[in-house]
N, C-alpha and C positions, 0 to 999 in steps of 0.2 A: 504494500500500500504506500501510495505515496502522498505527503502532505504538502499542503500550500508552500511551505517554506523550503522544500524541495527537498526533505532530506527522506528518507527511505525509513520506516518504520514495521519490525515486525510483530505482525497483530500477538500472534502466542506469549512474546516474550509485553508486549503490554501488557495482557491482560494478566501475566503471573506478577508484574512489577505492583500494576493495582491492588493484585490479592496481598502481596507481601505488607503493603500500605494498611489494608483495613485489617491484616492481621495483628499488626504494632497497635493501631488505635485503638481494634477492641480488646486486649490484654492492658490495655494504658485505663481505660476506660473503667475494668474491673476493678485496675489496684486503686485510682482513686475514688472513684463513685462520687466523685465533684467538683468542680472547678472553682475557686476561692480569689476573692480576688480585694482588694481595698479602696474604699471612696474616703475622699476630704469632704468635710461639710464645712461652712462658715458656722459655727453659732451665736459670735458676737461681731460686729460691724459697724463699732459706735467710735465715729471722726478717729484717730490715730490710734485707738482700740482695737484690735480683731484678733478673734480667737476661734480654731477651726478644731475640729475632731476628725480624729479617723477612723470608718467604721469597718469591720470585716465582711466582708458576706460572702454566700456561698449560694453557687448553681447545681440544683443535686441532679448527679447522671444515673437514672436507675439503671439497674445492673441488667436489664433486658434490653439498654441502647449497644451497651458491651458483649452481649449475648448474640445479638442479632448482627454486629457489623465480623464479630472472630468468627459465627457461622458462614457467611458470606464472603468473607477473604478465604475460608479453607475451601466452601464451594467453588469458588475461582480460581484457586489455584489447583483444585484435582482437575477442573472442566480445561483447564487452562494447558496443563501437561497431557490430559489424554487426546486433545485436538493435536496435538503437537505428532 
């Protein structure tokens, strides 16, 4: 197959590169079950006064987003090697 930018691309070895990708993600996905991250807030703002806080928060990744993407990289990459 060839792409726009003219370089030669072979499909088998994409689509094992992809599965290798959702296999790290969904294994990254299990061990942390969240993504965490920190906001600044002002909570005082008064003329040459300010004082801000920082809060922690957390995106929770349920463990069937990790489930569903490491199912899917190994599907891809069995479908990926028996095309081949």
């Amino acid at each position: 197959m060839k792409t726009t930018a003219g370089l030669w691309i072979d499909h088998r070895k994409a689509v094992i590169v992809v599965a290798i990708i959702l296999i790290a993600i969904g294994i990254v996905a299990f061990a942390y079950q969240g993504i965490t991250y920190t906001t600044r807030e002002k909570v005082v703002d008064f003329g040459p006064i300010q004082m801000t806080t920082e809060k922690t928060k957390t995106l929770p990744l349920p463990p069937i987003v990790g489930a569903v993407t490491l199912v899917g990289g190994i599907v891809l990459l069995v479908m990926g090697r028996k095309n081949g």
